[in-house]
N, C-alpha and C positions, 0 to 999 in steps of 0.2 A: 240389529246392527251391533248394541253389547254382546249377543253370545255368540256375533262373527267372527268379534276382534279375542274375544278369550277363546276360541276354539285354534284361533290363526297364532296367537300370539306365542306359545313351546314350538311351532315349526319356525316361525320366525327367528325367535330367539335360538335354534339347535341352524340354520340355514349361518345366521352370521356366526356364529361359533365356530361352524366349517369352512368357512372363506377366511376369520379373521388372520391365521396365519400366513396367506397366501395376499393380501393387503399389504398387511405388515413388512412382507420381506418386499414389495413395488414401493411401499414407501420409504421403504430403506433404501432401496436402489438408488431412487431418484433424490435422497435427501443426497447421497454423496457425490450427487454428478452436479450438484451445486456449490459454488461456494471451496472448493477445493485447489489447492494455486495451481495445477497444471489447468484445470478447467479458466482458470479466470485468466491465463494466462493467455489461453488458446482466444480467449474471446476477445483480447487485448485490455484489459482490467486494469493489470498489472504491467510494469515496465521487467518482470524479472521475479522471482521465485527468492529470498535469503534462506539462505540454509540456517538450519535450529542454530548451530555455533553462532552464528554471526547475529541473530536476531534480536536482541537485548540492543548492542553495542549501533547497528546501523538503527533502529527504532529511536532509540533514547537521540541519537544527532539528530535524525531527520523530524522529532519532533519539537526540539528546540531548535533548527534552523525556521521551522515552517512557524514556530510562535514567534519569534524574532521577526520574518518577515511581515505576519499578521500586524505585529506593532509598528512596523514603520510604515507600512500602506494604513492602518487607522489615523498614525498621524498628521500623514498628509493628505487623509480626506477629509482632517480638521483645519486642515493649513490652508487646501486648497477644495472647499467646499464646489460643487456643480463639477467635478469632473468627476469623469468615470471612472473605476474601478480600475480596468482592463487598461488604462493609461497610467496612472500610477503603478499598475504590476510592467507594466511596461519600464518607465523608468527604473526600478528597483530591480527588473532585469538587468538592464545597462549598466545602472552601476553593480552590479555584482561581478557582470562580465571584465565589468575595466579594471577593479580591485581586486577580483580574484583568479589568476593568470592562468591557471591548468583548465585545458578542456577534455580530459578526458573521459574516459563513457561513464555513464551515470550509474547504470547497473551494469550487473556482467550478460551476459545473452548467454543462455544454458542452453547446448544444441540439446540434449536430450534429458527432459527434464524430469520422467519418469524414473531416470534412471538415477540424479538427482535427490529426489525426493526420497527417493526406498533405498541409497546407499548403503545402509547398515543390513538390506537383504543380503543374502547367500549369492542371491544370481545377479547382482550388480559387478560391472565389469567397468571400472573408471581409473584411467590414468592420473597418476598424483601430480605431472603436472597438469593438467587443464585443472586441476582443485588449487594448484597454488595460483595459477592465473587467476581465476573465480576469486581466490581467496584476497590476491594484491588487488585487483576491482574493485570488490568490496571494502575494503580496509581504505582504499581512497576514495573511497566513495561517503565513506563515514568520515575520514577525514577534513574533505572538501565541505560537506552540512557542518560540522563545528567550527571550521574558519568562517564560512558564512556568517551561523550565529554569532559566531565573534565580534563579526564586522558591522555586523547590528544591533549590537546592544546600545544600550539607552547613551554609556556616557562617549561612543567613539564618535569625534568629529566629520568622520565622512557621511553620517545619518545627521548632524546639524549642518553639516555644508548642502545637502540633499532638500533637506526643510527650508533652508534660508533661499535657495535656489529657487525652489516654486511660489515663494509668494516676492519675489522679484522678478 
């Protein structure tokens, strides 16, 4: 059985030497049909693709409206213990809606987003306005996350009228 495996093992080892590069490039393929925003886009993942310019500025709102909100749904499941989750984001929906008046779209909706994405290619073909539309979308859209988190920080009174609310 030893001098099976020492006789088998240089065709072994020269058999995967000969395939490893043809591996290599399927597992490459496959790493970038993962995880990439037109793919997660496609799968519905994502609400919308932010272009590199914009992604600092909508990231940094959207994660301080989304801490913001974390904090005032923890405090009212310390306020209002045995309720669910999904009723407290309920309410902190409503009052968002009734305090913060613009409903306009959330993200931009990119008809084509390959094209999008590789802009800065040669064979991109995109009218400057649908990029300024895209552009005031997203700029209100970053906007609307920091009036939120504005609206929920610790010391404004519509997050202590919210609290005194639920345990009355």
């Amino acid at each position: 059985a030893d001098h099976e495996r020492a006789s088998i093992a240089p065709q072994l080892k020269a058999r995967q030497e000969q395939l490893l590069p043809m591996y290599s490039k399927v597992a490459e393929q496959f790493a970038d049909l993962h995880d990439v925003p037109a793919r997660m886009l496609a799968k519905g993942c994502i609400h919308g693709v932010v272009p590199w310019k914009w992604s600092r500025q909508f990231f940094h709102a959207r994660l301080r409206r989304r801490l913001a909100e974390k904090s005032v749904l923890d405090k009212l499941a310390q306020v209002e213990k045995g309720v669910e989750r999904a009723q407290h984001k309920q309410k902190l929906h409503d009052l968002i809606k009734q305090e913060v008046k613009d409903h306009k779209t959330r993200m931009p909706s990119f008809g084509n987003v390959e094209e999008h994405l590789y802009e800065h290619d040669a064979g991109a073909t995109s009218s400057r306005k649908d990029h300024t539309m895209e552009d005031k979308r997203l700029a209100t859209t970053i906007e609307r996350d920091l009036r939120i988190a504005d609206l929920l920080s610790q010391d404004k009174p519509v997050v202590a009228k919210l609290l005194q609310e639920v345990t009355h």
